[in-house]
C-alpha positions, 0 to 999 in steps of 0.5 A: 330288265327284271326276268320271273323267278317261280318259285319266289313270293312276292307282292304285285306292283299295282301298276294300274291302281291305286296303293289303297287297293294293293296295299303292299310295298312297292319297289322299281320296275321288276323288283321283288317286294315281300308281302308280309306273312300272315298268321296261321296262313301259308303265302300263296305262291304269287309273282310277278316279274316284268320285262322293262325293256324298251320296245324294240325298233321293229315293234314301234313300227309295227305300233305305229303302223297299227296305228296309222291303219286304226286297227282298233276301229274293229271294236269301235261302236256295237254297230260298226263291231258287228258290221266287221265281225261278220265280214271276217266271220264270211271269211272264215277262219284262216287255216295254217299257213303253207310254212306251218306245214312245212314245218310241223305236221298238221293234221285237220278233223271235225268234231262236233260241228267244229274244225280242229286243227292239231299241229305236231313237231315234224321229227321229235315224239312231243313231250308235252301237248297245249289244248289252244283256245284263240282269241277275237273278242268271241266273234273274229275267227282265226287269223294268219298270226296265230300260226306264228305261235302254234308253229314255234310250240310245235317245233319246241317239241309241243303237240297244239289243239286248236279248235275253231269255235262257233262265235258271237253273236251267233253263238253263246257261252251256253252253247260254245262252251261244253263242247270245248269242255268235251275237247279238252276233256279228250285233250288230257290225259296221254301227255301232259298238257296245258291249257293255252288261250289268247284275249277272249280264249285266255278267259275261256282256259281258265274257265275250263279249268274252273269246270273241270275243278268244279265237276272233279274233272281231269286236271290238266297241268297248267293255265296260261292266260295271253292277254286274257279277257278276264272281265267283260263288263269292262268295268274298270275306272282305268279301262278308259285311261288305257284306251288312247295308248291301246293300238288295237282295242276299244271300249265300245265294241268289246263290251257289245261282244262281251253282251252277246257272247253272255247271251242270257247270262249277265256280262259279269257272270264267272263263265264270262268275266272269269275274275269273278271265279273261284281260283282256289285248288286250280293247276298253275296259272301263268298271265302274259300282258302287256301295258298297253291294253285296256285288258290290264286292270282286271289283271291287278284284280285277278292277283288280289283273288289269287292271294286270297284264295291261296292260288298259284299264279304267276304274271309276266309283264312285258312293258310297252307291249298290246294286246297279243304282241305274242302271235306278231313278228317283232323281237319281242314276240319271238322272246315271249313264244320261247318263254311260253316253250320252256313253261309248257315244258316245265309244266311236262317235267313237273307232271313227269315228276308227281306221276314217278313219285 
């Protein structure tokens, strides 16, 4: 297994595309490869580091049962996408669990039409906070899963935002997304905080912290994107090649969603499909995902970016793992939420350190 070193320089494998593309050496699984220096520039401080690990026993069962239950038919087909997305928006979103309130403290308000749940260590003071925008392909609302990664946050003493937002085909990228900029604006500023999403809400952090650069907003002090949902026009020649081996999404149904959460706008407008956003003069960016996820390809695309407009971007790649396995019950969940910990704490540490210089 080969774990990230941040401070180290080094190209990306192009796992999913062609050498052309990347055209940079590659080495093993995890290896560090040099990109060369170019003249007159510094190298942005760009990694990669893969976890090339088997998957445990308890995740492929846990695969396989997704399987067996066809977890991807949710996404498969604009009609049937919309047929399940507004049975589960009925339901509505699943508040946290009777342990997450065990365990942590939970505190529930309403803001702008919208529910925010903010969950705090039960003992410590929080060193640090994690404004958290959820995932679905903007139109599932919040599950029972999620709280497994809030709650471990919550107990490595991080403070955990989480606003359940109004959701397509009902509501728009227009709509949505000044309010949750208003959130997050409130959300910075007394601790040191990072801005944390998963599948669609991956793409949505990192188009807040595009805004916020843009209107010379607050900074806040980290990005991190979980299998994050950075073109939605699916556009990718390796998309299709990936979709038998992913347990959980479809083609189909996700660019549907990814139409009506564009709304007016074009699907690959840089408020939609955040890879086609500037990257430059934005807070670290830390990028989990896994190899079997049709999210992946724009990931290679997202690196090329960050390399050439000098961006600070790390990615931690945990082979055979899909799409969120962060917020599930296996092993390697429980390793990526402790890894998540330490980088928002870090995050905390580095911003304690400019504000004393």
């Amino acid at each position: 297994m080969a774990l990230l070193t941040h401070n180290a320089r080094y190209a990306v494998p192009p796992t999913h595309h062609s050498e052309a593309h990347h055209p940079v050496a590659r080495g093993a699984a995890g290896d560090r490869v040099s990109e060369p220096a170019r003249p007159g520039r510094l190298d942005p401080v760009i990694s990669w580091g893969v976890d090339d690990r088997p998957a445990t026993w308890r995740a492929r069962v846990y695969m396989l049962g997704m399987r067996i239950a066809r977890d991807k038919q949710a996404f498969e087909g604009e009609e049937h996408t919309l047929q399940v997305a507004r049975q589960r928006q009925q339901s509505g979103n699943c508040p946290p669990t009777r342990l997450t309130r065990l365990l942590t403290d939970v505190r529930e308000t309403r803001r702008d039409g919208m529910t925010v749940w903010t969950v705090r260590p039960r003992v410590m003071r929080p060193v640090a906070r994690v404004f958290y925008v959820h995932g679905g392909g903007y139109v599932h609302p919040l599950t029972a899963d999620y709280w497994h990664l809030v709650r471990d946050l919550a107990r490595a003493g991080i403070e955990v935002v989480v606003p359940a937002y109004p959701l397509a085909p009902d509501a728009t990228v227009d709509g949505v997304l000044p309010r949750l900029q208003q959130l997050a604006v409130e959300s910075l500023g007394d601790l040191p905080t990072v801005l944390m999403g998963d599948s669609a809400g991956g793409a949505l952090v990192l188009v807040l912290a595009q805004r916020l650069r843009d209107e010379a907003g607050p900074r806040p002090d980290g990005v991190v994107m979980l299998s994050p949902w950075l073109d939605a026009t699916l556009d990718e020649d390796a998309v299709a090649g990936l979709e038998a081996s992913d347990p959980m999404l479809a083609e189909s149904g996700l660019r549907a969603a990814g139409r009506w959460w564009a709304g007016s706008r074009s699907p690959a407008d840089p408020l939609v499909s955040p890879v086609n956003g500037e990257l430059h003069d934005l807070p670290p960016l830390d990028l989990f995902i896994g190899d079997q996820d049709i999210l992946r390809p724009a990931v290679d695309d997202l690196v090329a970016k960050a390399r050439d407009q000098d961006a600070d971007l790390r990615v931690h790649e945990v082979r055979a793992m899909f799409h969120v396995w962060m917020t599930r019950r296996i092993p390697e969940a429980r390793r990526t939420r402790r890894a998540l910990a330490r980088i928002v704490r870090e995050r905390a540490r580095a911003a304690a350190g400019l504000a004393t210089t």
